[in-house]
C-alpha positions, 0 to 999 in steps of 0.5 A: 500500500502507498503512502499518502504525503500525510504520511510521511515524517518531515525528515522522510520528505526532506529525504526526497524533497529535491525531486518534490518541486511542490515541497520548496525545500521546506521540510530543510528549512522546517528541521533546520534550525532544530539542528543548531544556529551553524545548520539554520544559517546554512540553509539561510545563505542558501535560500539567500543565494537562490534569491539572489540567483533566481529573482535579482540577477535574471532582472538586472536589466530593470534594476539599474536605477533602483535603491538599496531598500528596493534590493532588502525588500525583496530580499526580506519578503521572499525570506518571509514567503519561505517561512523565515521571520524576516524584516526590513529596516526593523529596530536593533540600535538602529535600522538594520536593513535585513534581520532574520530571526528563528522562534528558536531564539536565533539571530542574524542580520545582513547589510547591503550596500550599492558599491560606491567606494570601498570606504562606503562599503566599511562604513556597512561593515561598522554599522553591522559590527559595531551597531546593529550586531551583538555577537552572543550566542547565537547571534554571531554572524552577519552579512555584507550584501554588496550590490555592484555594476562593477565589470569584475566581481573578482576584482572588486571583492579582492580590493574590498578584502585589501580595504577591509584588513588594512583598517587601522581599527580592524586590524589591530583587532586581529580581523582575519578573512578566509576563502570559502569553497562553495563560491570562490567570489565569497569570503569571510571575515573573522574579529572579535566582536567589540560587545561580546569579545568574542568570534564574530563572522561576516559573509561578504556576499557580491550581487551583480546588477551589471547589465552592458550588453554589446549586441545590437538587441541589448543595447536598444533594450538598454535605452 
């Protein structure tokens, strides 16, 4: 006899969840944060990277005059429309731009910044470090979302990484970066956080807007 979807246990469909299209990776996302703060942000950076991939960067074209607060509400409700308890611009010694939270008492913020210069990017960098953060438990990392049009990601985040260790206050606070595998584009920044002393992480995260097409059709479609 069959089983019905009713059926099946959360960690039984999460088992099948990826030829499921219906399921929308909920039942990972559901178990996730029973697994721990590591696990929960996991499978929060995924969902943010498939938002990134699958609704900004497809529709570059169209977001070439938008403003930040365009990129965190969107951003921010499509967390929501997954289940997460996502915000915008909500109140934790200021504004934060994104700020996600887990009835599991988890924390994590993100702060975007459409790139204008690298001291602008820094000053994201010491809102969400120094302002807007924490650093307990449970609350120990964040995100640097940088928005650019920049012809090169590779090169724009390697001169950002450069600009960010040699700070005079980072680094004499021991800030460290180390690649990451999953996206050769990414990194991480590692100091210890000025109101727990402890571990801090921040993802740098590149989000490409560019949109300068060279074929005829593109560039009428430009205009």
């Amino acid at each position: 006899m069959s089983k019905e979807i009713s059926d099946y246990s959360l960690k039984e469909l999460e088992a099948i969840q990826d030829y499921m299209p219906t399921a929308g990776g909920f039942p990972s996302r559901i178990l996730a944060a029973d697994r721990g703060y590591d696990v929960w942000l996991l499978q929060l950076y995924s969902d943010i990277e498939n938002i990134i991939k699958e609704k900004i960067r497809p529709m570059a074209s169209y977001m070439q005059d938008y403003q930040e607060d365009w990129f965190n509400l969107e951003i921010a409700s499509s967390l929501k429309l997954l289940g997460y308890l996502a915000s915008h611009d909500s109140w934790t010694n200021g504004h934060p731009d994104i700020l996600v939270e887990s009835t599991k008492g988890f924390k994590w913020i993100g702060e975007s910044k459409i790139h204008s210069s690298y001291e602008y990017l820094l000053e994201g960098f010491r809102q969400l470090c120094e302002r807007y953060s924490s650093g307990l438990d449970n609350e120990h990392e964040g995100a640097i979302l940088i928005i650019t049009k920049n012809s090169s990601i590779k090169i724009l985040m390697e001169k950002w990484r450069k600009k960010l260790i040699s700070d005079s206050y980072y680094y004499t606070n021991g800030i460290k970066t180390e690649d990451l595998d999953a996206d050769k584009l990414f990194f991480r920044s590692i100091h210890p956080h000025s109101v727990s002393g402890t571990s801090f992480t921040v993802k740098h995260i590149p989000i490409s807007i560019r949109f300068n097409p060279t074929d005829k059709s593109g560039r009428n479609r430009k205009k």
